[in-house]
N, C-alpha and C positions, 0 to 999 in steps of 0.2 A: 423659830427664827434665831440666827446668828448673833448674839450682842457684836459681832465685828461689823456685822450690817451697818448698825446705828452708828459706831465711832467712824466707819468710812465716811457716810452720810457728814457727818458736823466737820472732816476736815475736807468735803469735797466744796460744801457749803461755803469754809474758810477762806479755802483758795479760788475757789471757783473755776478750776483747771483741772481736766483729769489726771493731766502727764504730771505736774506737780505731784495731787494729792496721792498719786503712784509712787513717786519716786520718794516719799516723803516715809511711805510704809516699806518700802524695796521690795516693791513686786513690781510685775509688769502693766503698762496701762489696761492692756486686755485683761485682764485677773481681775485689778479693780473695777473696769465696765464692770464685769459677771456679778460680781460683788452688788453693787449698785443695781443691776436689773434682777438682781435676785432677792432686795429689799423691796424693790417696787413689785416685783410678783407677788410675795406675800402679803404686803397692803391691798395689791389689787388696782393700784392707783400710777400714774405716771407724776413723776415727782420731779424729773430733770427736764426741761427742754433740751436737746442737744444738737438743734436745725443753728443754737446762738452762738456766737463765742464772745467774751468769754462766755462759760454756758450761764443759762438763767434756768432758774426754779418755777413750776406752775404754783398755782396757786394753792394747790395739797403740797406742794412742798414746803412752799413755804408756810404752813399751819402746822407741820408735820417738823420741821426743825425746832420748833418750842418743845412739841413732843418730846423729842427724841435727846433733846437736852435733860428735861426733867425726870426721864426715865432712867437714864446713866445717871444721876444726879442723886436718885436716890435706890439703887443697886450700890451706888458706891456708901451713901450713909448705912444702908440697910447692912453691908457687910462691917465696917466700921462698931456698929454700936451688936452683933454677934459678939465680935472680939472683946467688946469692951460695953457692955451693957449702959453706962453712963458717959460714954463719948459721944454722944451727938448732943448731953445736952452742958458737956463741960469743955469740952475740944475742938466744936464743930465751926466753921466761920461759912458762913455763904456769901458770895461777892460777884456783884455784875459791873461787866465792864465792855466795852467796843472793840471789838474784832481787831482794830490797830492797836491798841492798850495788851489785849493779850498776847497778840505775835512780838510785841516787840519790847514792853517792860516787865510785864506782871513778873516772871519766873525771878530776876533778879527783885524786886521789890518783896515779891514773898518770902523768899529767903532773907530778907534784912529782918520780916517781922514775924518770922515764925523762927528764928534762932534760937536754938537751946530749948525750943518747947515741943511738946506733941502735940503741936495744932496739926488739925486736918484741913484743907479748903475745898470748897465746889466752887468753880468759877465758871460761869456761864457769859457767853456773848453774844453779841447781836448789836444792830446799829442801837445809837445814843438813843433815838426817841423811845424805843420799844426798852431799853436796857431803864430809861427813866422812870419811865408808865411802870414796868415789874416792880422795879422800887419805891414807888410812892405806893402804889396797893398792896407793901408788904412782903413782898418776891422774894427779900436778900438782907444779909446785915450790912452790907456794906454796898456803896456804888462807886466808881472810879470812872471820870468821862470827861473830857475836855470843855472847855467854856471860852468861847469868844467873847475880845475885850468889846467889839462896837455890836454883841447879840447874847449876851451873857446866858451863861445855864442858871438861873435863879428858883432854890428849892427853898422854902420857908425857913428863915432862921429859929424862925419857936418851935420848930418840928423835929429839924436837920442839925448836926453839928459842921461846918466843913472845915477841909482843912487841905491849903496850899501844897501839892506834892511838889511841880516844876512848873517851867515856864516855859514855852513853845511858843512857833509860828508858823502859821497857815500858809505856805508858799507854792506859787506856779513850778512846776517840773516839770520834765521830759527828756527822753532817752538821748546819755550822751550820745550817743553816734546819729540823731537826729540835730546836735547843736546846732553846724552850720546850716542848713534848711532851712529850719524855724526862727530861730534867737531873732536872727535879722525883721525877720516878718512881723512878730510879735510884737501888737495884738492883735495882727491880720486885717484888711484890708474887704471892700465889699467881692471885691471881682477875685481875693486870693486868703480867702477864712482859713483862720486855723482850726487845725483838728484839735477836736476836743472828749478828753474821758470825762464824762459829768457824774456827779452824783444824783441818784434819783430825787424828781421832786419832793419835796415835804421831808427828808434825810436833812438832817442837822445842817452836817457841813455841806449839803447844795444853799440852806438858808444862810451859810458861811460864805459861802462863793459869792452868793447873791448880792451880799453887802459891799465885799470887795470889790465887785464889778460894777456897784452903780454910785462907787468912790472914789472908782480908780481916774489915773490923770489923761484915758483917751478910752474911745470906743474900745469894745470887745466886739472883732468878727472871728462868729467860730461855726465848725458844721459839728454837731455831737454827733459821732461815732460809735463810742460805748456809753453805757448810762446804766450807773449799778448802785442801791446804795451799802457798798461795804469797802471800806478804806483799803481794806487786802488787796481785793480786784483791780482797785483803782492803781496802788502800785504794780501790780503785774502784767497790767496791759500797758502803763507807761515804760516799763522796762522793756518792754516785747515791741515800743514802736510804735502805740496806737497813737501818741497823739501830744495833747499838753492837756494835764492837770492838777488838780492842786492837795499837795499830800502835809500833814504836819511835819515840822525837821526836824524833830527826835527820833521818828516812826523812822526816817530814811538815813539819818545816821546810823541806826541802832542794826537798820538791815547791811548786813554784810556784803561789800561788792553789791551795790546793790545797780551799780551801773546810771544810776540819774543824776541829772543837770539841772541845778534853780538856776532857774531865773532871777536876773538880778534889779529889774525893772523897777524904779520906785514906785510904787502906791498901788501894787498890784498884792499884795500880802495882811497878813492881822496878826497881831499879837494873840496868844491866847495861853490861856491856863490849864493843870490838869489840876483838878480835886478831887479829895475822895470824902465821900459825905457817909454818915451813921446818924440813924434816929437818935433821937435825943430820950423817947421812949423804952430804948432798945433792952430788952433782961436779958442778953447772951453773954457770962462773961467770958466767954472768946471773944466775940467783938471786941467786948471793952479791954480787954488785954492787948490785943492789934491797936486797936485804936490808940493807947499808949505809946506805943510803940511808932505809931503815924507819924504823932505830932511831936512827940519829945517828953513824955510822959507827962506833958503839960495840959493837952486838948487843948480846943478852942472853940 
């Protein structure tokens, strides 16, 4: 098996687009099918649906991208502590975070807190609840993941340290060049619903939506069109047209040209926080040198 199998695999996962995750490695999108149907022959397993678009994962797939994260995860430690026999247990930082966290802050973030040092990081993604769940049974030294004000992310403070990165908000979007269309419509109407990108049920930020929609100041009509839970997707199909849904506005700041319109609606939005949480148990001191660095050498 090809290790380029695996890394196609997590950015196809990412984006959820073939043409993207093509154009992202500069080959062509045929190449990378091949690519992809030549990881699935050696599993033996069908891993993509592609009857969906955007495309969706079967159920081997998605059990199969944990895999394939933790594989690359620790090829890359494995080589690391070769070079340097006591770098995994003096340099090593492990860090989970959500699919919109790493597209769109982490590389500037890590670079503030590995400056000047030879820290190494694995940073693995996937939506909040799964990215949660690895880190409470010990998965990561680090977690970074958003927290809504009216659904807060609450991890034990006798366990966890946390500690305020920014501050965001949860807003309705959709493709400027659908403005005039929708804006006016918006929240839709029973005889004229708006389309809608959802997030899959029991996904963090669909229990984010959820709040916002049964607070907001009129009915929501909407038909769900796409339903995914990974914030990537959900901006890429609202750039592409599907629809209206609701992206954080750091995530859509920080993407270049990213082509989307909020919505200016009152009470259709949530404030929310990004944190980044460390055991309070934790013996890495990598962590705890990052974590310095987090909070202002202070912690909290």
């Amino acid at each position: 098996m090809d290790i380029q199998w695996l890394e196609d695999f997590l950015i196809l996962r990412e984006t959820g687009n073939f043409t993207q995750s093509a154009a992202r490695l500069n080959i062509s999108q045929a190449a990378f099918s091949r690519r992809i149907q030549s990881l699935e022959a050696w599993l033996n397993q069908t891993l993509v649906d592609r009857s969906r678009h955007p495309v969706r994962f079967t159920r081997e797939g998605e059990v199969f991208h944990q895999e394939a994260f933790e594989i690359l995860n620790r090829l890359s430690q494995a080589r690391s502590a070769l070079e340097d026999p006591d770098l995994g247990a003096r340099n090593h930082v492990d860090v989970l975070m959500p699919h919109i966290l790493s597209a769109s802050r982490f590389s500037r973030w890590w670079q503030q807190w590995s400056d000047g040092t030879n820290l190494t990081v694995s940073a693995s993604v996937g939506n909040i609840t799964e990215m949660v769940s690895r880190f409470i049974a010990g998965g990561a030294d680090l977690l970074i993941c958003h927290s809504g004000e009216d659904l807060p992310m609450i991890l034990d403070s006798a366990q966890y340290k946390s500690h305020l990165l920014e501050l965001d908000r949860l807003s309705p979007y959709m493709a400027l060049k659908l403005r005039r269309q929708f804006e006016m419509n918006f929240p839709g109407t029973h005889s004229h619903p708006v389309p809608l990108v959802r997030y899959s049920q029991g996904a963090y930020f669909a229990r984010l939506v959820d709040q916002i929609v049964s607070g907001a100041p009129g009915r929501l009509f909407g038909r769900t069109v796409v339903e995914t839970d990974m914030s990537t997707v959900v901006m890429q199909c609202l750039r592409d047209g599907f629809g209206i849904g609701w992206l954080p506005d750091r995530s859509v700041e920080a993407a270049a040209s990213s082509g989307l319109y909020r919505l200016t609606d009152p009470g259709w939005s949530m404030d929310m926080s990004i944190h980044a949480y460390m055991s309070i148990n934790s013996n890495n001191p990598a962590c705890h040198m990052v974590w310095k660095r987090i909070t202002g050498e202070n912690g909290t």
